[in-house]
Structure formats: structure tokens, C-alpha cells
N, C-alpha and C positions, 0 to 999 in steps of 0.2 A: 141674472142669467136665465134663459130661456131655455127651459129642458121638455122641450117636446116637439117633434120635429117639425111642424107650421110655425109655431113661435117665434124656433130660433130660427128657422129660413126668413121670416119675415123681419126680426127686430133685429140678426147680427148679420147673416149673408146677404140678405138685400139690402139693406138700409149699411151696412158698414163695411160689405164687401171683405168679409175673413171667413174662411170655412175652419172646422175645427178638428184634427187630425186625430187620428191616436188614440181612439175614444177605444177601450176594449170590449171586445164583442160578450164577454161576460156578466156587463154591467149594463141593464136597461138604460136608452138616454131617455128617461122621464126626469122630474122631480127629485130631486134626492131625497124630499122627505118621505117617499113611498118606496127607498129601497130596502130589501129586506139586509139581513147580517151583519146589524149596528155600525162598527164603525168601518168594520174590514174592507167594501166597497169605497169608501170614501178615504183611507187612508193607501188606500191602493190607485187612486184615482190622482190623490199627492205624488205618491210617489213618482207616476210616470209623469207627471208636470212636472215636475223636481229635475228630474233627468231628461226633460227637455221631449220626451216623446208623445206626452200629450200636449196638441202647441196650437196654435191659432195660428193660419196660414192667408194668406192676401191673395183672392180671387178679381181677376180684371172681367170675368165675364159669366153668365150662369151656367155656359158648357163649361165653362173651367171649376166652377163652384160645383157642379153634379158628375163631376170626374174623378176616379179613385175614391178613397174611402173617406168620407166625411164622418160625422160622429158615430153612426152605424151604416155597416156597408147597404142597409136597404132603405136606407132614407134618399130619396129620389128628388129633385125639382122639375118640375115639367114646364117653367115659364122659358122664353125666347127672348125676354126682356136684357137691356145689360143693366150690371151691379154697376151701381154710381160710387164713384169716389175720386 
């Protein structure tokens, strides 16, 4: 996985065409190996996966991929290009 927001726009929204919903605003989208409060963040990260709220969602285009809230609400794409899939 790609946790930093060029990363994962380029390796999973552009190249796979899925935006990733549900991400909470709490939680840095970096690396998980640089978040602080051991397990808490990552078992809290489960959980909302578990219950289906943090989800992978199927984007047909980049206005629809930079629409609503992606992994954090200020992570932005600025390409015109369409997501292939």
C-alpha cells in the first residue's frame, strides 16, 4: 500500500482506478510505520475496515476520483487525465 498521497494517487487511483474512503481525519495518511500511539491507530484503522467504513471505492474518472473525501479530505488530484480500467 501506498501511504502518502502522490504514491497512492499514482500506484492505486490512477493505475487501478479505486479511491479510498473512510480514511479518519485523525489518523495521518502516511506510512504506518511513522505513526505515533503504537497500536491504537492501526487497530482503530481495523476496525472501521471491519465494519465496512473504511472501503475502496471504483472511480470512472479523476473528477470523480477528487470528489468527496478520499483518504484525507485535503488530498487533492489536479490531473484532467481519465483513470483507465
Amino acid at each position: 500500500m501506498r501511504y502518502n498521497e502522490h504514491d497512492f494517487w499514482h500506484h492505486v487511483v490512477h493505475k487501478h482506478g479505486y479511491k479510498l474512503v473512510g480514511w479518519p481525519a485523525t489518523i495521518p495518511f502516511t506510512n504506518l510505520s511513522n505513526l505515533k500511539g503504537g497500536r491504537h491507530p492501526i487497530d482503530e484503522l481495523l476496525g472501521l475496515w471491519n465494519k465496512g467504513i473504511l472501503t475502496f471505492v471504483r472511480v470512472h474518472s479523476l473528477e470523480e476520483a477528487s470528489s468527496g473525501k478520499t483518504a484525507q479530505d485535503h488530498m487533492t488530484f489536479k490531473s484532467s487525465r481519465q483513470v483507465s480500467g
